[in-house]
C-alpha positions as CSV (number, residue, x, y, z in Angstrom):
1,X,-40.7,-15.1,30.4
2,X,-38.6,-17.9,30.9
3,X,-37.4,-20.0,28.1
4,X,-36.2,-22.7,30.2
5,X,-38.5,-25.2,28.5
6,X,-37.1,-24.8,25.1
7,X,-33.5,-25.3,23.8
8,X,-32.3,-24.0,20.8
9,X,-30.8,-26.4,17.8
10,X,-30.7,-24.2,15.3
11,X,-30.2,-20.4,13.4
12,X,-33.0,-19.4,11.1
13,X,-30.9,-19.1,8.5
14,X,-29.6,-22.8,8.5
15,X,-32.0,-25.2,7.8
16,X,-32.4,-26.8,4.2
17,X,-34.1,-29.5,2.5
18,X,-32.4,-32.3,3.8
19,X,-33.8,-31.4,7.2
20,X,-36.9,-32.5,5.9
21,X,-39.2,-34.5,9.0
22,X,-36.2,-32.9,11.6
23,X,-37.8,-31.5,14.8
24,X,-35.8,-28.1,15.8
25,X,-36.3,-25.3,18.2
26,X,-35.2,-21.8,16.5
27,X,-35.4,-18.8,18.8
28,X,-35.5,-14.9,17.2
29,X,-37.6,-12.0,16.5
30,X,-40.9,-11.7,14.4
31,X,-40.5,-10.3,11.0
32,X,-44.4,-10.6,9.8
33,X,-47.1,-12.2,11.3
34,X,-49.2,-13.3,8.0
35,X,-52.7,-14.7,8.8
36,X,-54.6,-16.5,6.0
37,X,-57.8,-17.3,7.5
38,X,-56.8,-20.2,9.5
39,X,-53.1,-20.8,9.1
40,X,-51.1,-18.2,10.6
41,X,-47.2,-17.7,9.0
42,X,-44.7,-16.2,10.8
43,X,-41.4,-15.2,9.4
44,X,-39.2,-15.9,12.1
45,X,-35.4,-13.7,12.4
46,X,-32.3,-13.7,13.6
47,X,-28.8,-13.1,12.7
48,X,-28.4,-15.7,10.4
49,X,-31.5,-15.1,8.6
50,X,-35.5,-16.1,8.0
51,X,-37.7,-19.0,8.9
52,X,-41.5,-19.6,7.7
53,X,-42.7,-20.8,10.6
54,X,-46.4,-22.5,9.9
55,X,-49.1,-22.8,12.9
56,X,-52.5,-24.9,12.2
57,X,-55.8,-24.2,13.7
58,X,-55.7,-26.9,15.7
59,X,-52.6,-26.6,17.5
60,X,-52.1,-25.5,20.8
61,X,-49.3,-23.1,19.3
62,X,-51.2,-21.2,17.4
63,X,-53.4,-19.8,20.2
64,X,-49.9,-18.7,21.7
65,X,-49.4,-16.6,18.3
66,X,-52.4,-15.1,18.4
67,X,-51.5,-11.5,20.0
68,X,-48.3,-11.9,18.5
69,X,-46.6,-8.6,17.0
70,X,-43.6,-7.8,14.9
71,X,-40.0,-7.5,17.1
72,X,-41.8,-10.0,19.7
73,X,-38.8,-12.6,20.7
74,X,-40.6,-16.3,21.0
75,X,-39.1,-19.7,21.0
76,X,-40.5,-22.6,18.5
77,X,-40.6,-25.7,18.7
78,X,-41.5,-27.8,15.4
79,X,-41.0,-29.8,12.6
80,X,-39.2,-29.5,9.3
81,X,-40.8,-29.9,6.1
82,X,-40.1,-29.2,2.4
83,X,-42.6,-26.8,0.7
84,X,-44.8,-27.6,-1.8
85,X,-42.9,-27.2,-5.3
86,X,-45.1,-24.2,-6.4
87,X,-44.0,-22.0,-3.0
88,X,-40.1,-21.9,-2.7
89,X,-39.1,-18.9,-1.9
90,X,-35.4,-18.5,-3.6
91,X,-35.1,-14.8,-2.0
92,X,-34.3,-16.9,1.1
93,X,-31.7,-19.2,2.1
94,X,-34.1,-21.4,4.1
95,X,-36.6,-20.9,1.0
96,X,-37.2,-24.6,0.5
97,X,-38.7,-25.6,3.7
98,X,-40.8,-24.6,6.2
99,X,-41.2,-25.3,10.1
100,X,-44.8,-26.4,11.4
101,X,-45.4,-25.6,14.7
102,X,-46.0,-27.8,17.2
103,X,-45.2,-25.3,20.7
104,X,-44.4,-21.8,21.0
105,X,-43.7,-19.0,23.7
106,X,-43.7,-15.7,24.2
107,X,-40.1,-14.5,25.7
108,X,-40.5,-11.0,24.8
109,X,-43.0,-8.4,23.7
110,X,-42.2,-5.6,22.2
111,X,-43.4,-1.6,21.4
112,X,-44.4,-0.6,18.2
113,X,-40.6,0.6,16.3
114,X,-40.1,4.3,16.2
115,X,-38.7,3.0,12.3
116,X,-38.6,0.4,10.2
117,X,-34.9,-0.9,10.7
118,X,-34.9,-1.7,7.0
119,X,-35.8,2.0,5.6
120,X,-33.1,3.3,4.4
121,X,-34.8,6.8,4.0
122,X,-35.2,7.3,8.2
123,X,-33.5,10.5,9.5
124,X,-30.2,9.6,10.3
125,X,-30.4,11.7,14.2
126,X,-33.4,8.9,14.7
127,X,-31.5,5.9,13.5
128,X,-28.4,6.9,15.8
129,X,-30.9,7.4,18.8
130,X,-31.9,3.5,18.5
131,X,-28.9,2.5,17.3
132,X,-29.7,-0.6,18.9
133,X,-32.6,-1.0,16.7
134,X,-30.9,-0.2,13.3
135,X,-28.5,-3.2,14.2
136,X,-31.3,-5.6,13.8
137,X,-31.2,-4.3,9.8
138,X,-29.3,-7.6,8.1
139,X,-27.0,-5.7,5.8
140,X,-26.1,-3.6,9.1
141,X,-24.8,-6.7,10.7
142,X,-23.7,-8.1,7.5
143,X,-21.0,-5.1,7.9
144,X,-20.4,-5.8,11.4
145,X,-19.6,-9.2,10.7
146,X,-17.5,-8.5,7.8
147,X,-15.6,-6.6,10.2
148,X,-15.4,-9.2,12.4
149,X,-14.0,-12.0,9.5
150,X,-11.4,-9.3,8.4
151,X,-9.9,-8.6,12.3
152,X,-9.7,-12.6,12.4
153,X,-7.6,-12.6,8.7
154,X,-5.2,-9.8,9.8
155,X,-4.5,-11.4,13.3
156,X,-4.2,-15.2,10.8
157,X,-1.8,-13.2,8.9
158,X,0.3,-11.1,11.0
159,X,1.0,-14.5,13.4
160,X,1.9,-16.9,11.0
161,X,4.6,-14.0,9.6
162,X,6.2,-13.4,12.9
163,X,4.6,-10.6,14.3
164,X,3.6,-10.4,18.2
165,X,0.5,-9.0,19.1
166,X,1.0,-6.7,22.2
167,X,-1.3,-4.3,24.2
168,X,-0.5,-0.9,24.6
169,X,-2.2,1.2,27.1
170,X,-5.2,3.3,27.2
171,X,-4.3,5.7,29.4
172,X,-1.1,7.3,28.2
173,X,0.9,10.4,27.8
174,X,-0.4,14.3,26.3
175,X,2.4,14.6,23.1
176,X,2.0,16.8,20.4
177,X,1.3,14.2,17.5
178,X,-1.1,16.5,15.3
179,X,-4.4,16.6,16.8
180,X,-6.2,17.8,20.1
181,X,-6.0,14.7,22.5
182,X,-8.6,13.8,25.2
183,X,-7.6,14.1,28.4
184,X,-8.6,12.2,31.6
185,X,-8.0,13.9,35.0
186,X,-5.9,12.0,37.1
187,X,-8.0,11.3,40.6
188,X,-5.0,9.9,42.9
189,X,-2.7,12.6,41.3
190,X,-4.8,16.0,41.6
191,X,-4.2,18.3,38.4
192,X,-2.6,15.9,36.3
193,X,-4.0,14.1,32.9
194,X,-4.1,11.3,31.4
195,X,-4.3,11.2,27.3
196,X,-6.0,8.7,25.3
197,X,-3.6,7.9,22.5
198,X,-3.8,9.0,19.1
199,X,-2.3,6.1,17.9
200,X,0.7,3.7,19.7
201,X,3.3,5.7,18.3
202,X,6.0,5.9,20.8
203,X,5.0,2.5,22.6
204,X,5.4,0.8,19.6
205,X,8.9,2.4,18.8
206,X,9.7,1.6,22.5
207,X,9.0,-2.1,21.3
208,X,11.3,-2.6,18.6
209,X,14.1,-1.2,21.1
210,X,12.7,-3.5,23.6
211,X,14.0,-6.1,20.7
212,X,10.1,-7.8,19.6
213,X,11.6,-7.1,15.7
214,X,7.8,-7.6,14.8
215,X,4.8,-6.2,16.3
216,X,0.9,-5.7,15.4
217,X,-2.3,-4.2,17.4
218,X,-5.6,-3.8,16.7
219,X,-5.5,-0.5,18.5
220,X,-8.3,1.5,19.9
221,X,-6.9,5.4,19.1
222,X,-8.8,8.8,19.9
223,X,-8.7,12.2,18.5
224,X,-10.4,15.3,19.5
225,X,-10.5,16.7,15.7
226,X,-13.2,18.5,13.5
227,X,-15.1,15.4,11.8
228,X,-15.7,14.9,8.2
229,X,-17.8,12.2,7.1
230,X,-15.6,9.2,6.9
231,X,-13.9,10.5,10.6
232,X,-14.6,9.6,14.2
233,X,-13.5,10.7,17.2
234,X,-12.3,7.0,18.2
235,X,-11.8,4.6,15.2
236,X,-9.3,1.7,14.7
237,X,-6.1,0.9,13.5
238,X,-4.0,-2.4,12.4
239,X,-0.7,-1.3,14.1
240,X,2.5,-2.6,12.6
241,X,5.8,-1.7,13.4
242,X,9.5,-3.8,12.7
243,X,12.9,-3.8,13.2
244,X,16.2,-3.7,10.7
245,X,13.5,-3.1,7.6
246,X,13.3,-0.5,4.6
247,X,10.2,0.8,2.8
248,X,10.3,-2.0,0.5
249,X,10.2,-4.5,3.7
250,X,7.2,-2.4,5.5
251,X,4.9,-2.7,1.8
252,X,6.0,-5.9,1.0
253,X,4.8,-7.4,3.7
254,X,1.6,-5.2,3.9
255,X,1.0,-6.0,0.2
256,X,0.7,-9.5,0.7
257,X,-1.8,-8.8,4.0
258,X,-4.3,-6.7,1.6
259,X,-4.0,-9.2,-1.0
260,X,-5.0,-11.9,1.8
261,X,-7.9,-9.8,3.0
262,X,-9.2,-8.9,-0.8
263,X,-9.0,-13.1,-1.8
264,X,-10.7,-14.4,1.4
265,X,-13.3,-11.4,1.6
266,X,-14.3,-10.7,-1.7
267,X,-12.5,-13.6,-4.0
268,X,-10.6,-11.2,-6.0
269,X,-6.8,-11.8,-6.3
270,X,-5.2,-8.4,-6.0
271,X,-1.9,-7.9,-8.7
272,X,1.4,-7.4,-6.9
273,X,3.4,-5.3,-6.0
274,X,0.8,-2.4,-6.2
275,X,1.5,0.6,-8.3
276,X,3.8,3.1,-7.0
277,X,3.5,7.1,-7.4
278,X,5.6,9.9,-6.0
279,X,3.8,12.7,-3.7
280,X,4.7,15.2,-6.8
281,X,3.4,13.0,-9.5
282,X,0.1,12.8,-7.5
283,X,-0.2,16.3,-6.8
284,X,0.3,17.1,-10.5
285,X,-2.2,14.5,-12.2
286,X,-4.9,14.0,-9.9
287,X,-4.4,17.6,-7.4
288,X,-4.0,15.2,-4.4
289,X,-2.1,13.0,-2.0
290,X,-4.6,10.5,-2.3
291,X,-5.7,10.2,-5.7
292,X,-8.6,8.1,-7.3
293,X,-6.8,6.0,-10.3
294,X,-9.9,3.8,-11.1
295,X,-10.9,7.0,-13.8
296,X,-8.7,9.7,-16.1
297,X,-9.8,13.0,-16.1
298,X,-6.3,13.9,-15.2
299,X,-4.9,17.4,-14.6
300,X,-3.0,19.4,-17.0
301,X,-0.5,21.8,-17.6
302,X,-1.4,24.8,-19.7
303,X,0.5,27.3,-18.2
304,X,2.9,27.7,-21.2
305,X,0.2,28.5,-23.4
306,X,-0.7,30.6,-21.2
307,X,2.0,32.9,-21.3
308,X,2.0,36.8,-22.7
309,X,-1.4,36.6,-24.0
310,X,-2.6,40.0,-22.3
311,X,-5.6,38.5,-20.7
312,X,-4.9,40.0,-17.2
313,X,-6.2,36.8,-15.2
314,X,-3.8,34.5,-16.4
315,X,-1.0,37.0,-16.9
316,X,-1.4,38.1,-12.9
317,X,-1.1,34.3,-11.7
318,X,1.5,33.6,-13.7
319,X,3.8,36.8,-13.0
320,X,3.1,35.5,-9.2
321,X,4.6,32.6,-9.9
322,X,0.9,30.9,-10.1
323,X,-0.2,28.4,-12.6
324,X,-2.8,27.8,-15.6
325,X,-4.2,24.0,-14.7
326,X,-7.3,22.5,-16.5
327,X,-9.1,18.8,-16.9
328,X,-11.1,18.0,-19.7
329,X,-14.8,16.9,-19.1
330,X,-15.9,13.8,-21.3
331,X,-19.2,15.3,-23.0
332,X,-18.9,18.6,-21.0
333,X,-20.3,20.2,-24.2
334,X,-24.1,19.3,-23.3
335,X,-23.2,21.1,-19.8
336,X,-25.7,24.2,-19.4
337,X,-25.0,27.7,-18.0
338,X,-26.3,26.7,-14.7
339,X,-24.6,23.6,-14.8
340,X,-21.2,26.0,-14.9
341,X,-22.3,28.1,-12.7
342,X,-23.0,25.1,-9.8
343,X,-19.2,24.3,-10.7
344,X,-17.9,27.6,-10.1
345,X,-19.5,27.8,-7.0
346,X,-17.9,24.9,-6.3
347,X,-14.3,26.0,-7.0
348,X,-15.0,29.0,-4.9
349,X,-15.6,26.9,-1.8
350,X,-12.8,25.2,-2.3
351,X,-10.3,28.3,-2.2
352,X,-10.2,29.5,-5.9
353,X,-11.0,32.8,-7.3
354,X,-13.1,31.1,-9.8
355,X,-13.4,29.1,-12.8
356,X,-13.0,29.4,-16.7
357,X,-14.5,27.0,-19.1
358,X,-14.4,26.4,-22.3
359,X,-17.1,24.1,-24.6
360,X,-15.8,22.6,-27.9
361,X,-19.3,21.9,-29.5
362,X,-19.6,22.8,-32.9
363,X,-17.5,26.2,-32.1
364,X,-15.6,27.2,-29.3
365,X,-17.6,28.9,-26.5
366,X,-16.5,30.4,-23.2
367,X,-16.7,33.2,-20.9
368,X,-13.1,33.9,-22.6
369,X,-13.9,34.1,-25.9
370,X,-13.3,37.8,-26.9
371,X,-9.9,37.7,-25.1
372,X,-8.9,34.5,-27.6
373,X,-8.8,33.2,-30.6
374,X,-10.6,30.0,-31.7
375,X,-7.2,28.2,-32.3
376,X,-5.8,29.3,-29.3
377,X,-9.1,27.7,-27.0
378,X,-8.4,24.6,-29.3
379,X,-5.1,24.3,-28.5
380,X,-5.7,24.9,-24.6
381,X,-8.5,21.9,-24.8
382,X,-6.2,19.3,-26.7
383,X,-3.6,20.2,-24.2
384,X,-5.8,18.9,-21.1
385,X,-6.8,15.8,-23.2
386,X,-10.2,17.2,-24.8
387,X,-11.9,16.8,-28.5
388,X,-14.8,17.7,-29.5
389,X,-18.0,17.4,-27.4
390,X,-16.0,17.5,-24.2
391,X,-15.5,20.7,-22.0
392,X,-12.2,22.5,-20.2
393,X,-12.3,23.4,-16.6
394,X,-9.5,25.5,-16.0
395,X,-8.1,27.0,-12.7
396,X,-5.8,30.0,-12.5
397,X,-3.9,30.8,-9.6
398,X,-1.9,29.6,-6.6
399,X,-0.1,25.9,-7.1
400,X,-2.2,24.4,-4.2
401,X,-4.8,26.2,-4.7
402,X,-5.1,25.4,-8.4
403,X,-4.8,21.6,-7.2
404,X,-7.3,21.4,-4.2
405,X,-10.2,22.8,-7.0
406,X,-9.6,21.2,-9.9
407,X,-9.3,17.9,-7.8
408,X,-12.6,18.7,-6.3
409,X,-14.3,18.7,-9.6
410,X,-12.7,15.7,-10.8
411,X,-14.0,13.9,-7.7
412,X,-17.1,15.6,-8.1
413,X,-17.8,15.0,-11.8
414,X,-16.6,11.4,-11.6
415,X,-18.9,10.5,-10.0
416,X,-21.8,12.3,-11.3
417,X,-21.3,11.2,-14.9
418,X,-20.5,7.9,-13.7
419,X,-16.9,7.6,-15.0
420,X,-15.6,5.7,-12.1
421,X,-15.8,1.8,-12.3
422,X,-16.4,1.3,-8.9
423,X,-16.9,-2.6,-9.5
424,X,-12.8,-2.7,-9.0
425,X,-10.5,-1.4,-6.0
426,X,-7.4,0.6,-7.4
427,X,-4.3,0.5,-5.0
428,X,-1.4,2.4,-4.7
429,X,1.1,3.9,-2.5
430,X,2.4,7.3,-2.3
431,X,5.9,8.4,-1.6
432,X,8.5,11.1,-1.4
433,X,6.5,13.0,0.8
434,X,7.9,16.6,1.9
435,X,9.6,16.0,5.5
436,X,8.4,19.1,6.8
437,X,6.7,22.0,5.6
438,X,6.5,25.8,6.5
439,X,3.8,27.5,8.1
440,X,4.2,31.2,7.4
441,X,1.6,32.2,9.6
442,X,3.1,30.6,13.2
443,X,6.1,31.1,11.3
444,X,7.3,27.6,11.8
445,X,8.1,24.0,10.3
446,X,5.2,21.4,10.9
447,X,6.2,18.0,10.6
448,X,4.3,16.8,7.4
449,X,3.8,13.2,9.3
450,X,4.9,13.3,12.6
451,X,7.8,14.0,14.4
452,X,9.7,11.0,14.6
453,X,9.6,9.9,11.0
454,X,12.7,9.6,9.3
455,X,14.3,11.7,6.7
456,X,15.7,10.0,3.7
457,X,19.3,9.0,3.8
458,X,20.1,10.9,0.5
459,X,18.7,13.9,2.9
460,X,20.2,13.5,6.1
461,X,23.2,16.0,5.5
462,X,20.8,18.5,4.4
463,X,18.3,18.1,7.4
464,X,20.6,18.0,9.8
465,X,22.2,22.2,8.4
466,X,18.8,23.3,9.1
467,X,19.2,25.7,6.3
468,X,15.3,26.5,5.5
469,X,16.5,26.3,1.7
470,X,16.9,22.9,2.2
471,X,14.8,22.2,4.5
472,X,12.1,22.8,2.1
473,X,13.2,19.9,-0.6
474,X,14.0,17.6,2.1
475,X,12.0,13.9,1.4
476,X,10.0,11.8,4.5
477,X,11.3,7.8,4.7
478,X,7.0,7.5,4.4
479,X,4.2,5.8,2.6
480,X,0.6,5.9,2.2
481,X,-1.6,3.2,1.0
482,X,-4.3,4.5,-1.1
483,X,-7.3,2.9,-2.1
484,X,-10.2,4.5,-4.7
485,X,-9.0,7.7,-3.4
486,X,-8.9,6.7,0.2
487,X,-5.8,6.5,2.5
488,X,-6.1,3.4,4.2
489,X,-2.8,3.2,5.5
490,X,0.3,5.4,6.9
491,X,3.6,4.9,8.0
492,X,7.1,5.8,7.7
493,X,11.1,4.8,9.0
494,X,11.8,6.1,12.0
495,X,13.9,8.4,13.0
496,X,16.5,5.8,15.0
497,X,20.0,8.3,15.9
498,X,19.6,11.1,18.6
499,X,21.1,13.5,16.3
500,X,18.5,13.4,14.0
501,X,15.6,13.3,16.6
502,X,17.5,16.3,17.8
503,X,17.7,17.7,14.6
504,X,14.3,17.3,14.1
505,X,12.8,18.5,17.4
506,X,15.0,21.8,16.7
507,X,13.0,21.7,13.2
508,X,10.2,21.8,14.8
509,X,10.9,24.8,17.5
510,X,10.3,22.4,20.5
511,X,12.9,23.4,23.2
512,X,15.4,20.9,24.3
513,X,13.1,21.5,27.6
514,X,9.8,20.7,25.8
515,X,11.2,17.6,23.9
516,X,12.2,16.4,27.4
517,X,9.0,17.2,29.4
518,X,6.9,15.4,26.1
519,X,8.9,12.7,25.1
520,X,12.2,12.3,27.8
521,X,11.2,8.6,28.2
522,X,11.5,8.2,24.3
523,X,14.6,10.3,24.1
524,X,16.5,8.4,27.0
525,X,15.3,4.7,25.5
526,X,16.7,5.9,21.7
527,X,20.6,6.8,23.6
528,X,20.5,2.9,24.6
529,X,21.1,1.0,21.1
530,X,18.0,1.5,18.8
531,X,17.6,-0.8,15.3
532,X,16.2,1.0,12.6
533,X,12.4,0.6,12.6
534,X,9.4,1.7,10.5
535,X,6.0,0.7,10.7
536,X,2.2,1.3,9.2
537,X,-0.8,1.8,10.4
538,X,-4.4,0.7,8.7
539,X,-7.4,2.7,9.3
540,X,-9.5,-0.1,9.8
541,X,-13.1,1.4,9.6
542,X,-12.1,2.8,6.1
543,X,-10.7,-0.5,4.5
544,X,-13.9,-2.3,5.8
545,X,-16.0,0.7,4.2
546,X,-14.2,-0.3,0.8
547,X,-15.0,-4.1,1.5
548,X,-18.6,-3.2,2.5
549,X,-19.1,-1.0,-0.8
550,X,-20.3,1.7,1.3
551,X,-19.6,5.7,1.5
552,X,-20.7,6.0,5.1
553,X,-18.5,5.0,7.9
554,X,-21.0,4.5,10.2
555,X,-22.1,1.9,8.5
556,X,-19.0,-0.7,9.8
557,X,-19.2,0.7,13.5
558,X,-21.4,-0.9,15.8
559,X,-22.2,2.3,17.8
560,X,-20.9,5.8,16.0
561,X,-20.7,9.2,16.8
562,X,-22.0,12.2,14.7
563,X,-19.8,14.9,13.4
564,X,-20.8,16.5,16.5
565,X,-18.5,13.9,18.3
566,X,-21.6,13.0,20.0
567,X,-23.9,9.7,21.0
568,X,-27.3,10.3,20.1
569,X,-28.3,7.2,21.7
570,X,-27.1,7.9,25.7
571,X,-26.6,11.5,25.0
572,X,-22.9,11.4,25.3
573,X,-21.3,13.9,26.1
574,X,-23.2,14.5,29.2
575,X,-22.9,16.4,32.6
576,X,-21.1,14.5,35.7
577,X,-22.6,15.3,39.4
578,X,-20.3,17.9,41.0
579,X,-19.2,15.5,43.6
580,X,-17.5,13.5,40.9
581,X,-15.6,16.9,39.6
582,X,-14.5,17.9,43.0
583,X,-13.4,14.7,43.5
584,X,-10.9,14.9,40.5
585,X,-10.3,18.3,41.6
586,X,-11.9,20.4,38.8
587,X,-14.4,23.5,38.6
588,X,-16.1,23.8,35.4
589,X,-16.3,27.7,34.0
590,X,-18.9,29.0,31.1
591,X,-17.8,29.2,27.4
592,X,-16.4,32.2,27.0
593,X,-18.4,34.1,24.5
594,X,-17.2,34.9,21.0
595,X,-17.5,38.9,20.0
């Protein structure tokens, strides 16, 4: 129906006391239809929030309301008026006032919901099949427009520092930057393929040598990866790249942009510069690259002790070059059996032979008791940070190993006994990454970043030998941003002389041939005068996840995937019509069956 005869002059959300005797025409969804035997209320919605509208018997807008369900849309006209002192409604914005009725229509009717929209406990499958429906939940589009105020500050931000926002293109060139790309067929060029880009790398490279200096994107970026929870297949990045800069430039500057985001978003002043850690230092307190700082329970050392005791676990690790790591567990003691059990299962799944633990109750109690002393338990807790009434966790084996388990329980524990303050955001960046590291089952170097990030200078001697012994201790010109154990940001110095591209390619085991098939565009544009360059790159879904104070991704994008990679909602991926295949020159075949 046509709502030709009705303009709108406010949001339901915006009218206040002072509009008191104001005729308006608000426009939105029904929330509830309340009828008190005679006067009919109607809690009228839209993005900005909730009306009361009011319809007496005797007006002619009331017999409109009468069939009137929840979701109907309907335009109201009316008047403004304050309500009586006794029924202010202070859970709403427009709680003082109320909007009499005087015309309304119908624009819309609507089905009954498959879900309330405000039910948090719906299946999730459901909610992503009327995604459309979920939006109408306020704190989902609270989110969204979160999002929406935090693109605005970056772009605010980057501009009035410089930087040039450039579009890079969709369809773009298969290179091997660490994850499956999509590809999309090329029509006018039969058997050829398009990627969608994992992120602007190259193009923005090809930018500073173009001479922009300063560059930023809110780029679009795609890869065909296994999910985890806080993944998509597409997501969102602030892209930042600039010339004639060192580390210290490239987080300087993105210091200050957090800090701006944090004060206008949330009102906090962030403290700078952030807190610094090396990739080592992280490994060894907190077990990984991305560590949550906003609670202890830090890793520990016991190897030493460890040593020539007889006890045939510990003695194998260590003679294998392995180590004896623990945390302590603040009132661990009250832990049951079960309760040890659940967290040895836990270190199994996450690649460890198992777990010892130790209790420091009263006594000393473990599943290691009769192969130690009292003292010698005592001294193993005091050396992971424990007293009495806490509990030892200790992992025995492989370095990395050792350090994905014990940071698994940390994470896990933290947050069951609550010993994260999760009211404050904890930054910090990581450096002195490994450059590349060793794969001994290809039997090969992987770049521990990506290909063209720089080593450091102190390094560049010893990259360039190729000798695998020092390839091994050779440091990555790269930084991460972390944030509450998330990393919210990436980047590096790039690699800027051919030599050292060449070196690294040859690192790498891509031919000469390869390199120029992949990247001969890149290759040619560094042998005419490059400026040395580094950049970042901000996952933006995650750093509006931390803003939003929520754990599920999904949450800050309008329209997700599932870890499927798929949309519930228009049950994408789907099957094309075979014209449109042949067309493109393809011919589908069956999934070839695993044995």
């Amino acid at each position: 129906m046509s709502s030709s005869s009705f303009h709108r002059t406010h949001y339901c959300g915006g009218l206040k006391a002072t509009d008191d005797g104001k005729k308006v025409t608000l426009m939105g969804w029904v929330n509830t239809r309340r009828d008190h035997g005679g006067l009919i209320f109607i809690d009228l919605r839209d993005r900005d929030g909730i009306t009361q509208i009011v319809l007496n018997p005797q007006d002619t807008a009331q017999t409109a309301a009468k069939d009137l369900r929840r979701e109907f849309v309907i335009a109201v006209e009316g008047k403004v008026q304050k309500r009586p002192e006794g029924m202010i409604n202070k859970k709403l914005k427009t709680g003082e006032i109320e909007v009499v009725a005087q015309r309304l229509q119908v624009l819309s009717t609507a089905n009954t919901l498959p879900f309330d929209p405000d039910d948090a406990n719906v299946n999730e499958m459901l909610r992503l099949k009327y995604r459309y429906l979920e939006l109408r939940s306020p704190e989902l589009q609270k989110k969204l427009f979160l999002r929406s105020k935090f693109c605005n500050i970056v772009r605010n931000f980057f501009d009035e520092n410089g930087f040039i926002e450039v579009e890079t293109p969709i369809l773009w060139k298969s290179t091997p930057e660490g994850a499956r790309d999509y590809l999309v067929p090329s029509r006018v060029s039969p058997g050829t393929f398009y990627a969608l880009p994992q992120s602007p790398q190259t193009l923005k490279q090809l930018l500073m040598i173009s001479g922009f200096d300063r560059y930023y994107q809110i780029a679009r970026c795609f890869r065909d990866e296994d999910l985890r929870a806080d993944r998509q297949p597409e997501f969102t990045q602030v892209d930042i790249e600039m010339s004639f800069v060192e580390p210290d430039d490239v987080m300087s500057i993105n210091e200050k942009a957090i800090a701006r985001v944090w004060k206008e978003l949330k009102g906090v002043d962030i403290k700078l510069p952030f807190l610094r850690m090396s990739y080592k230092e992280a490994m060894d307190r907190f077990g990984n690259d991305k560590p949550d700082t906003r609670f202890g329970m830090e890793i520990k050392d016991i190897t030493e002790l460890c040593k020539n005791t007889g006890f045939k676990v510990f003695d194998e690790a260590i003679a294998r070059k392995g180590v004896v790591r623990g945390i302590s567990v603040p009132g661990g003691a009250k832990f049951s059996r079960k309760d040890f059990d659940d967290l040895t299962d836990m270190s199994k799944k996450a690649g460890a032979k198992g777990l010892i633990w130790i209790k420091w109750d009263d006594q000393m109690s473990s599943p290691i008791s009769k192969f130690f002393k009292p003292e010698q338990l005592e001294q193993m807790c005091i050396k992971t940070g424990a007293s009495r009434g806490d509990s030892v966790l200790i992992i025995s084996d492989e370095y990395d190993i050792a350090a994905r388990t014990l940071s698994t329980l940390r994470l896990h524990l933290g947050n069951k006994l609550n010993l994260i303050d999760k009211t404050k955001d904890h930054f910090l960046w990581v450096l002195d990454f490994p450059l590349v590291e060793y794969d001994p089952v290809a039997k090969r170097w992987n770049a521990c970043h990506h290909p063209f990030t720089s080593p450091q200078a102190q390094d560049i001697e010893a990259f360039l030998s190729q000798d695998p012994e020092k390839l091994i201790k050779v440091k990555a010109k790269a930084y991460d941003l972390v944030c509450n154990g998330y990393e919210i940001a990436g980047g590096s110095i790039r690699i800027h002389q051919e030599a050292v591209q060449d070196a690294m390619f040859k690192a790498l085991k891509i031919s000469p041939e390869e390199a120029k098939l992949k990247f001969g565009f890149f290759l040619e544009a560094l042998s005419y005068g490059t400026p040395p360059h580094g950049g970042i790159a901000w996952g933006v879904d995650r750093v509006v996840m931390i803003l939003c104070g929520t754990e599920a991704i999904r949450e800050v994008i309008a329209f997700p995937k599932t870890q499927k990679a798929s949309c519930q909602m228009s049950e994408t991926p789907s099957v094309v019509d075979r014209d449109q295949l042949a067309e493109l020159h393809i011919k589908t075949v069956a999934p070839t069956q695993s044995t």
